[in-house]
Each structure stands twice: as structure tokens, then as C-alpha cells.
C-alpha positions in Angstrom: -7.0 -26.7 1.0 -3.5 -25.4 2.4 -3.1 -24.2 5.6 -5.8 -21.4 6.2 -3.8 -18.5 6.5 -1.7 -19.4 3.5 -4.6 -19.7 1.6 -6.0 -16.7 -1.0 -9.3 -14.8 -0.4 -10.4 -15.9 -3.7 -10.1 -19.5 -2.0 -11.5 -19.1 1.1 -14.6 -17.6 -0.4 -15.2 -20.1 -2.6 -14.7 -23.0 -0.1 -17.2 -21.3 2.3 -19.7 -20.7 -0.9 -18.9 -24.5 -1.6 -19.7 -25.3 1.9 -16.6 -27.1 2.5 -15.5 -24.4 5.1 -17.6 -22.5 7.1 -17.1 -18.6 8.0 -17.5 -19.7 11.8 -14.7 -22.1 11.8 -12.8 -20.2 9.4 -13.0 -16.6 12.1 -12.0 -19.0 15.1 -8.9 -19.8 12.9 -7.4 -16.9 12.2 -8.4 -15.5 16.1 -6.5 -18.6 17.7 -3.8 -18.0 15.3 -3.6 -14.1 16.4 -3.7 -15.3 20.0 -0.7 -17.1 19.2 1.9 -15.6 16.7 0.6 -11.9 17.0 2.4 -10.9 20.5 6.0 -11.0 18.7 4.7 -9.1 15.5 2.1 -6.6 17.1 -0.1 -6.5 14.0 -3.6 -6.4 15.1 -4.2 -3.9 18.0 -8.2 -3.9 18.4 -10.4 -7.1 18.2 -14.5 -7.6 17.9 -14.4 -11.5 18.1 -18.2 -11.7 19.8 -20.1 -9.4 16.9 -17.5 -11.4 14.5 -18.8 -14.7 15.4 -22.1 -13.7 15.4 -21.8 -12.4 12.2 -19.7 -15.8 10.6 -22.6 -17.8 12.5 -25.6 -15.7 10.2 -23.2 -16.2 7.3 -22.8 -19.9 7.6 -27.0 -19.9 7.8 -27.5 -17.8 4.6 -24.9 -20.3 2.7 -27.2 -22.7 4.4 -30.4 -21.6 2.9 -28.8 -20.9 -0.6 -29.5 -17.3 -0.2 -27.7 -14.9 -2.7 -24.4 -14.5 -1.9 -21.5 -11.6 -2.1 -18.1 -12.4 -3.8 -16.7 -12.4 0.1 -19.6 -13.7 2.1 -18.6 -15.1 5.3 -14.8 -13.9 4.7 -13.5 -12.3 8.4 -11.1 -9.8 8.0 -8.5 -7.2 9.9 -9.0 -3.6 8.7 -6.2 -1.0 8.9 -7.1 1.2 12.4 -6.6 4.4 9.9 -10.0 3.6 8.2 -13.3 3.8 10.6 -15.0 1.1 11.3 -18.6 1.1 12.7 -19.0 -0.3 16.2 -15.1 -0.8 16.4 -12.5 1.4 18.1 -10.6 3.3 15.2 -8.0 5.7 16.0 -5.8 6.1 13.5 -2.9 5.3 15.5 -3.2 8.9 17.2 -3.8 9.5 21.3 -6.0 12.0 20.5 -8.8 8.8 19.2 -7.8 6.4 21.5 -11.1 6.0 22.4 -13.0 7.0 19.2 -15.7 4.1 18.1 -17.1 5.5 14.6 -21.0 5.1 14.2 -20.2 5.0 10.0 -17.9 3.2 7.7 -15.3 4.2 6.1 -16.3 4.0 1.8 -13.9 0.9 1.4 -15.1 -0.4 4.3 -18.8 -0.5 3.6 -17.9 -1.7 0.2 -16.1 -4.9 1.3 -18.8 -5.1 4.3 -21.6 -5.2 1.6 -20.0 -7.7 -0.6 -19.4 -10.1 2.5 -16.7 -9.7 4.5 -17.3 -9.6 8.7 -14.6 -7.2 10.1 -13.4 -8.8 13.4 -10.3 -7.1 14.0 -8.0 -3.6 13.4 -4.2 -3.2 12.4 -1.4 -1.0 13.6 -0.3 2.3 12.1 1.6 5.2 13.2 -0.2 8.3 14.1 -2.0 10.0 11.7 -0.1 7.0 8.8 2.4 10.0 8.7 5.6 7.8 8.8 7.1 4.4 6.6 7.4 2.7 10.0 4.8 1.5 12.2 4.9 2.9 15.8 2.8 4.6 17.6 2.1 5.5 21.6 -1.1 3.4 22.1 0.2 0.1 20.8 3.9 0.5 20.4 5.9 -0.8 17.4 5.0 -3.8 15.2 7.6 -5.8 13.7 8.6 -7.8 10.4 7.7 -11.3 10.6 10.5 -11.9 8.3 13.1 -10.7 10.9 11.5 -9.4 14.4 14.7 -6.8 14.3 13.2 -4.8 11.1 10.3 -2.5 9.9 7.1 -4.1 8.0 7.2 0.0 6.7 3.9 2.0 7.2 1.9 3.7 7.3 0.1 0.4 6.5 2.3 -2.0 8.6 -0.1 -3.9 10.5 -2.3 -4.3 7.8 0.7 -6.1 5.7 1.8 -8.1 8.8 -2.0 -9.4 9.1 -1.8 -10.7 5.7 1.7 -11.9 6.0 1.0 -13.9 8.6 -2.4 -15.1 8.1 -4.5 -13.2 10.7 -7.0 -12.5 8.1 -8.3 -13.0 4.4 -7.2 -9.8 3.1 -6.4 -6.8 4.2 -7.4 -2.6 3.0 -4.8 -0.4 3.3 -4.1 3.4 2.2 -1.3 4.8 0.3 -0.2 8.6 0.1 3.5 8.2 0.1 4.1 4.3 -0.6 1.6 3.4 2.7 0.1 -0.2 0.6 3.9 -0.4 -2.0 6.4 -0.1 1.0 4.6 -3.0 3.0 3.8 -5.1 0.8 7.6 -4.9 -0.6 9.0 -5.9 3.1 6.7 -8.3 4.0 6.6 -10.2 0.3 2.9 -10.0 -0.5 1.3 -8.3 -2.7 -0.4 -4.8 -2.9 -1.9 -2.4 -5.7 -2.2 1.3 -5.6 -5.3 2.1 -7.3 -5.3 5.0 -10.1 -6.5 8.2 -8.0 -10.2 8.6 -7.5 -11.4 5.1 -8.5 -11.6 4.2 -4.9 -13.5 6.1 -2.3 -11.1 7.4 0.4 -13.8 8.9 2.8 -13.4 7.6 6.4 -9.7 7.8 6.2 -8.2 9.2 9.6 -5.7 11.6 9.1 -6.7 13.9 11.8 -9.2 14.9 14.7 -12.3 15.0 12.8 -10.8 13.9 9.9 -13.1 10.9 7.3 -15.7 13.7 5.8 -13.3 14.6 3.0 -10.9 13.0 0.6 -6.7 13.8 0.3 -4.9 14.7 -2.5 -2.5 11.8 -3.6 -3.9 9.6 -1.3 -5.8 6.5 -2.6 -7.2 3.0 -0.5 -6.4 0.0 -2.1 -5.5 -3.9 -1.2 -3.5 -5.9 -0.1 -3.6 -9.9 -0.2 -1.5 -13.0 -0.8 -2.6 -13.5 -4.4 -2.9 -11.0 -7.3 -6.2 -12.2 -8.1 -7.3 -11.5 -4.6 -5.5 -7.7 -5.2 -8.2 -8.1 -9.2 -11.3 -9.5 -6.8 -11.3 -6.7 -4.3 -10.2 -3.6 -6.5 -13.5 -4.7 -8.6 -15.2 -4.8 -4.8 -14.2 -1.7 -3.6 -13.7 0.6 -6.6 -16.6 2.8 -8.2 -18.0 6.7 -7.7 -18.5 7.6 -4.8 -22.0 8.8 -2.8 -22.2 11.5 -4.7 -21.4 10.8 -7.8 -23.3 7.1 -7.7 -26.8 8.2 -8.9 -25.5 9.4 -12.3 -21.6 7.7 -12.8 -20.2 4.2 -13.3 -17.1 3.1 -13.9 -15.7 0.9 -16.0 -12.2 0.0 -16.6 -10.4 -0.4 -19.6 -9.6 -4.1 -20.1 -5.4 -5.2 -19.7 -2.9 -4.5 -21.9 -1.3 -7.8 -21.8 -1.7 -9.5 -25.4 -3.5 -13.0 -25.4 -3.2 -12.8 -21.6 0.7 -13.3 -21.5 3.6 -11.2 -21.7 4.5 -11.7 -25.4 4.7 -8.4 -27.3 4.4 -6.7 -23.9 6.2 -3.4 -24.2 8.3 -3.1 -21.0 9.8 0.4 -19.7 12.9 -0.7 -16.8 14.4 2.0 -14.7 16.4 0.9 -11.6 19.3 3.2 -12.2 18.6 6.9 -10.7 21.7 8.8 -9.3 19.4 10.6 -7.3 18.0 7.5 -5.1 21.0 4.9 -4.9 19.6 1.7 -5.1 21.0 -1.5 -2.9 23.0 -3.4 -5.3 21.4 -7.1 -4.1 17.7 -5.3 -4.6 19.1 -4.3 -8.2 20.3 -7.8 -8.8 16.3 -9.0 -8.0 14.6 -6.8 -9.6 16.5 -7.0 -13.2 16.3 -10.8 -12.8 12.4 -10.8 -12.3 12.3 -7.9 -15.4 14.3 -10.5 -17.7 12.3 -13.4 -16.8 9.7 -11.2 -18.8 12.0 -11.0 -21.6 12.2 -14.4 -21.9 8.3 -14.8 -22.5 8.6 -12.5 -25.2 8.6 -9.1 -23.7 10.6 -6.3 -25.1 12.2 -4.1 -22.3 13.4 -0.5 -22.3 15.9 0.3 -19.9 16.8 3.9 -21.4 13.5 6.0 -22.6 12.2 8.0 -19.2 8.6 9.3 -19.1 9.7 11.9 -16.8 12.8 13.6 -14.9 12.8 11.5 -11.7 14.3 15.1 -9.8 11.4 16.9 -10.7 8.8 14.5 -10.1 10.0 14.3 -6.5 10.1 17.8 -5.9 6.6 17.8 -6.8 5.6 14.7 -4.8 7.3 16.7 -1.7 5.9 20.2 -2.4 1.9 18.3 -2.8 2.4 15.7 -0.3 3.1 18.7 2.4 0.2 20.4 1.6 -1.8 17.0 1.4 -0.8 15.6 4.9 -0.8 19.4 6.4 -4.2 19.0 8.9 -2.1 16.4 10.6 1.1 18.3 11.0 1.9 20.5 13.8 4.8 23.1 14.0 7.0 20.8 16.6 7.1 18.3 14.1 8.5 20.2 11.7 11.2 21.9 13.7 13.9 19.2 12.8 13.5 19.9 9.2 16.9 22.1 8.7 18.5 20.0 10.7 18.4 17.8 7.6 20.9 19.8 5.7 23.8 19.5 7.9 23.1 15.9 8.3 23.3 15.3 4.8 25.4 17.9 2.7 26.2 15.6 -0.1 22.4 15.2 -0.7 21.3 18.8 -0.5 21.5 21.6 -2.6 23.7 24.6 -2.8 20.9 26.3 -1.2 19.8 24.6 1.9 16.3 26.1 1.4 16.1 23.5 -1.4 16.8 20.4 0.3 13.2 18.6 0.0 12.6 18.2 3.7 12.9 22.3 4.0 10.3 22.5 0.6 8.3 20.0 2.7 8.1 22.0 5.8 7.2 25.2 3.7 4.8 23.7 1.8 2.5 23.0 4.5 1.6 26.2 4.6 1.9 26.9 1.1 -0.6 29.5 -0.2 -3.8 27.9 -2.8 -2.8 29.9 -5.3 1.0 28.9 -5.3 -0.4 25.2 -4.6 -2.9 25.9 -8.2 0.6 26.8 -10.3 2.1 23.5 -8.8 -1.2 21.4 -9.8 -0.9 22.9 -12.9 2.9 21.6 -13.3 1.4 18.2 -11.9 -0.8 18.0 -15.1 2.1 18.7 -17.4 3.8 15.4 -16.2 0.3 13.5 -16.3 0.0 14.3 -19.9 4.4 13.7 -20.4 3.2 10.2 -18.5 0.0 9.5 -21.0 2.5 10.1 -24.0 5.0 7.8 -22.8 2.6 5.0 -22.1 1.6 5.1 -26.2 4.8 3.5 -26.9 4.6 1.2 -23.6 2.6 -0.9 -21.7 3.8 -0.6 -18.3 6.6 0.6 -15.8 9.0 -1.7 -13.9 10.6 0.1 -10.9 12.0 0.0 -7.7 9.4 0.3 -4.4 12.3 1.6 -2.2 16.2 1.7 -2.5 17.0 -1.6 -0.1 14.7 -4.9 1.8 13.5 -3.8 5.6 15.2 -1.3 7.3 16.1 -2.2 10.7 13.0 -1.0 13.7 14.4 3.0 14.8 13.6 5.2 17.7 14.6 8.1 15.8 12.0 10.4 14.5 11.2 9.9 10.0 12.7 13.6 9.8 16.3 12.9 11.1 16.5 9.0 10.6 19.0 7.4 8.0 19.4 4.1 6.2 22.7 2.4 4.5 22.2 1.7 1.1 25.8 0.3 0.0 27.5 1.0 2.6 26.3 4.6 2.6 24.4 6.5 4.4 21.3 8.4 3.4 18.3 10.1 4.6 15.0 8.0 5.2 13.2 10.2 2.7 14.4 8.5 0.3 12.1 5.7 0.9 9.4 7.5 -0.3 11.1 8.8 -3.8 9.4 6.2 -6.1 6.8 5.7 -4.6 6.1 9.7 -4.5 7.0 10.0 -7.9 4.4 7.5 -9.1 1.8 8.5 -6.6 1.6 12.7 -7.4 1.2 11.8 -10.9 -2.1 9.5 -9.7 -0.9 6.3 -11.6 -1.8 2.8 -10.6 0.9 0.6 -9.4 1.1 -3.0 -8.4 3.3 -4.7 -5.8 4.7 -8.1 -5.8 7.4 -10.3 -4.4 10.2 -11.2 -6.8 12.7 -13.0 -4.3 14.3 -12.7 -1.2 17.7 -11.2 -0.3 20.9 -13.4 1.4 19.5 -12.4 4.2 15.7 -14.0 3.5 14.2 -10.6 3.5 11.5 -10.0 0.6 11.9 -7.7 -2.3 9.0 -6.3 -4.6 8.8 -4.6 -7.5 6.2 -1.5 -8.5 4.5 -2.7 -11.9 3.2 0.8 -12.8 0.6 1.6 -15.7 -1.4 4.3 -17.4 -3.5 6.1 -15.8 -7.0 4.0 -15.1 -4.8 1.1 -16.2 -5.5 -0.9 -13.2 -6.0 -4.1 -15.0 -2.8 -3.9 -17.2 -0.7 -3.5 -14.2 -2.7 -6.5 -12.7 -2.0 -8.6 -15.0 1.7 -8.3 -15.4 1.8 -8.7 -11.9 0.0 -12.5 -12.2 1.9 -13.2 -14.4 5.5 -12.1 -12.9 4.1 -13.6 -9.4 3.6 -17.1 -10.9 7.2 -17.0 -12.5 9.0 -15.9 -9.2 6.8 -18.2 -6.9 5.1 -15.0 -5.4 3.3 -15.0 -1.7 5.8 -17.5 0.8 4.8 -17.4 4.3 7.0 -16.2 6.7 9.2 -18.3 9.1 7.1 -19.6 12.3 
């Protein structure tokens, strides 16, 4: 095998099933490696190493014994400190659970705990996952392993640094604004956003007392080195729910991808959106990676749209609001009209309009007005479905540029330079928001580096429930651009 933390989950499984690596050995692995290269990225904030190797030592007896095994027996994993985790302190990144130890699991977590997997360790977020950098006041910031200076993005930043680095064997993250897309894009590995509802999200912490119900938008997927790690552990963690379980089952439709290549794949491209510049060198990447398709027979689209990308934002920002609202308190939205004056050549006429200001109303937004704006929702779901009869998937950007440089200034106010211009940090959240409100599955993967070595991905975005189509262009795309490289020691 390659080096241990280079290796795929799909791999390490099977070498512990094949007894030629045991889940002891493989735990004390990834541990000495956190003990090592973790103080310069601050990825894993909690550890559980004694129950862990207790655990990995009863695993390594059942592969002993030739009991039955699950598709991740014996694999030790980190878990994103957003989703609780029996017996392990889970906070959410949040003062207000710095000491909470959960007595359940969250549904993912159960899920990947039943097939297997021994969680040893927890990941990094900012408070509440309300922000697309990873900082909070228990555990301060955690850094790119790509260059120490920059964001891994959030919320699920840790998590993406865990893999990245090789703390563990895969990681579970959550995604309500880009939380699984934006990480995986900085940190070049790969990541999928499940289609809405196909993954319990129960056990997510968003705020004090927060796990017993499940967000709108919000979705908990995975994140791994491999796309066939991202196909292993969607079919491990996806499915109804408790509640649902006695009397539903889910089943997938099988990929779109003809004979199980890209020939006669029908392609939709859309990098070019006046409304969300993108970085000219990102552009370059990401059309390079959608004509290396093309060249295996794929026919691209670069001019039909599904949907006006304006629109679908406002929507995103109006839903998102009302979504992430338990966790919001008023001080945290008293920067919002600063916004305008920042940026006048991104807001409207009417600085009531600037998204930020629709955000900060919407959290209060009556149910009825938030029913007429569901209802507006379902008119782009079905524009979506329509489009999708004339093509198989979506390529797009993640964000507009690579990893933003690590900021002390608060997600409301803070800027990026995208071509030498600046513009607000919301606009990291654009395409993955549009995508997201809509409930569409989306997968992540690296498709090359920038001069300055930093990773670029690219959403692969299907029909809804089309999880396995999106999968499969993203194999396929990772083996032609190399995928997963580890970052520098």
C-alpha cells in the first residue's frame, strides 16, 4: 500500500478485511501523525484515543474470528465537532457547548458507526458552521495545509484538513451554504453534496439544543480522497430516516454516464456570470478539465441556463436566513447595512435589496411570506428537472478564486480580490447557494492547482436524486486530472 494517510477508505478497509493491516496499527497511525503535523494546521480539536484503541483492538479480533463484517470495519475516523458524537465532547464550535458530551449520535454518525468505523477524534468548525472560514473562540483558527497563510473554508474546515492531511480515513461533513463544496475545493479532495433528504441530518449542531430536528437546505454528506470512497459512504450513510425506516427505502436511480464513460455525455458549462466574477486562472482550470471531457466524447453546452443565476441567489439568501435563524442573534446582524456603502457597485439602487440586508430581514421573515418563497423555490426545481431532460449534468464553479487568505474580520464586512477587484465575501457562497436551495446533488473534485500550488475544484451538479450520475463524472474527471495529491509536508 501507499503511505497510510494517502491511501482511500475503500483501501484501508479492504486491507484490514484482508488482514494485511490491522485497525489497531492503522488508529496508532493516523494519532502519531496528528501528534505531528496537526499543531500547524489545527484540524482535529477533541481526541478519544483510549475508547479508540479499544475499539480497533475488538475490531482486529472479529476480523480474527471471521465474523461478519461492515463495509468500514475497523476504519478510525475524525468526525466534524458540528455532528454529536456519543461519549465525545461535541460543541459545534460554539462557547455555549464547550463542555457538551452527547449521550446519542448524530444519524450520519450512527450510520458510519454501524457499518464499522471507530470515531477517535473531532474537527474544527466555526460556531454554529455559520461562516466559510474556520475559527472559532475554543480552538482558534485552522489553516490550509496547502499554504498555512490561507482558509481551508468552512464551515467544514477541519473536517477537509483531516482528510487532506491524512488524520483519518474519511471524513462527514455538512453543507448549507457550500460547508462540504468550499473545502473540499481549497484543500483539493473530494466532497459530494447529497440531493436533500437522502441523508439524515439529525444531530447537527446549529444551536443550544439544537440535533432533534432537521434544516432546510442543509444536507450531511462526505468527504474523502477518492470518489469511490465519496460512492462507498453515500450508500453507508444515506436512507429514511427513524421515522420513516419501518415503511420507506431508498433506492437510487442508477448513473447517467453511458457504458460507464463520458461518451455521449450531455454536458451543461457555465463559468461566465456577470454577477459573481470569476478568477481568471480558476476559469482557465475549470474549462480545461470541462474539455478534457470533450475529448472522450462529451458534448458540452456553454450557453443554455436552467435558471437565472440573480434569482436563484436571492432565493438561496432569503431561505438560507430563515434556515440558519435559531443560531443568529441581533448583534450579529447589526453590520448588515454597513454592506452597502462598502460595496455600491454591487448593490442595488435600493440598498434594502443588497442580499446581505434581504438576509438580515429574512430571519425574521413571517411563515406565510417564507410559504410564497418555497413556493417560488418549486418553480425553479421543476425549471431544473426540465433542463436536465436535455442534459446530464452541470459543470460550475465552487467559488469565484483558490483559498482566500485567513481574516480577522467578521463574514458580514470581509472582502476578497478576484482580478484585481474587490468584492464582498458573500460571494463565496453564490454557487454553491444557487445549487443548494434548489436541493440538487453536487460533487466536488480537484481539477489542478493554481501558479501558486493552491487546489481548484469544480461542482459536478445533477438532477435531483441523481447522486450516482454526478458520481460518476466525477471518477471519471478525477482519473483524467490526477485527482487527490497530498499536500506539501
Amino acid at each position: 500500500m501507499t503511505d497510510l494517510g494517502q491511501s482511500t477508505a475503500t483501501d484501508l478497509a479492504a486491507a484490514i478485511r484482508d488482514k494485511r493491516l490491522g485497525s489497531r496499527e492503522l488508529l496508532d497511525h493516523f494519532v502519531e501523525t496528528i501528534e505531528r503535523r496537526n499543531p500547524a494546521v489545527n484540524a482535529v480539536v477533541t481526541l478519544d484515543v483510549d475508547r479508540a484503541r479499544a475499539a480497533a483492538g475488538a475490531a482486529d479480533e472479529a476480523v480474527a474470528r471471521g465474523d461478519e463484517l461492515g463495509p468500514l470495519h475497523g476504519l478510525p475516523v475524525t468526525i466534524k465537532d458540528a455532528l454529536e458524537t456519543a461519549g465525545i465532547r461535541s460543541t459545534g464550535g460554539a462557547t455555549q457547548l464547550a463542555d457538551h458530551v452527547p449521550a446519542t449520535d448524530a444519524d450520519a454518525v450512527a450510520r458510519v458507526k454501524a457499518a464499522g468505523a471507530i470515531v477517535f477524534a473531532k474537527t474544527n468548525v466555526p460556531p454554529w458552521s455559520g461562516d466559510n472560514q474556520t475559527f472559532n473562540e475554543l480552538f482558534g483558527a485552522t489553516r490550509n495545509p496547502w499554504d498555512l497563510t490561507r482558509s481551508p473554508g468552512g464551515s467544514s474546515g477541519g473536517p477537509a484538513v483531516s482528510v487532506a492531511c491524512g488524520f483519518t480515513a474519511f471524513e462527514i461533513g455538512t453543507d448549507i451554504g457550500g460547508s462540504i463544496r468550499m473545502p473540499a475545493h481549497y484543500t483539493g479532495i473530494c466532497g459530494h453534496k447529497p440531493s436533500f433528504g437522502i441523508v439524515g441530518s439529525r444531530g447537527y449542531l446549529d444551536h443550544e439544543g439544537g440535533g432533534l430536528t432537521e434544516a432546510d437546505v442543509n444536507v450531511v454528506g462526505p468527504l474523502a480522497r477518492s470518489v469511490g470512497d465519496l460512492e462507498l459512504l453515500l450508500d453507508v450513510m444515506s436512507g429514511p430516516d427513524r421515522h420513516r425506516a419501518p415503511a420507506w427505502r431508498l433506492e437510487l436511480p442508477p448513473s447517467r454516464v453511458p457504458g460507464g464513460g463520458p461518451g455521449g455525455l450531455r454536458v451543461g458549462v457555465w463559468w461566465d456570470e456577470p454577477a459573481c466574477p470569476l478568477d481568471g486562472e480558476v476559469a482557465a482550470l475549470l474549462a480545461a478539465a470541462a474539455d478534457l471531457l470533450a475529448g472522450e466524447g462529451a458534448a458540452l453546452d456553454d450557453t443554455s441556463r436552467p435558471v437565472g443565476f440573480v434569482e436563484s441567489v436571492d432565493l438561496f439568501f432569503t431561505l438560507i436566513s430563515a434556515a440558519i435563524s435559531p443560531s443568529m442573534t441581533p448583534e450579529m446582524w447589526e453590520g448588515a447595512r454597513g454592506v452597502e456603502a462598502m460595496f455600491p457597485e454591487a448593490a442595488s439602487p435600493d440598498p434594502d435589496e443588497h442580499p446581505m440586508l434581504r438576509m438580515a430581514r429574512s430571519v425574521a421573515i413571517r411563515h406565510r411570506d417564507w410559504l410564497a418563497v418555497d413556493a417560488a423555490r418549486e418553480l425553479l426545481r421543476r425549471r431544473w428537472a426540465a433542463w436536465f431532460e436535455d442534459h446530464d449534468v452541470l459543470l460550475c464553479p465552487v467559488t469565484p478564486t483558490a483559498a482566500l487568505p485567513l481574516s480577522d474580520v467578521d463574514s458580514v464586512t470581509r472582502t476578497m480580490t478576484v482580478n484585481g477587484a474587490t468584492r464582498p465575501n458573500m460571494d463565496n457562497m453564490m454557487w454553491p447557494g444557487a445549487i443548494g436551495v434548489v436541493y440538487l446533488p453536487s460533487t466536488v473534485v480537484p481539477v489542478g492547482r493554481t501558479a501558486a500550488g493552491l487546489p481548484v475544484g469544480v461542482q459536478i451538479v445533477g438532477p435531483f436524486l441523481g447522486d450516482r450520475t454526478t458520481l460518476a463524472v466525477a471518477a471519471r474527471l478525477a482519473e483524467l486530472t490526477g485527482g487527490y495529491v497530498p499536500p506539501p509536508a
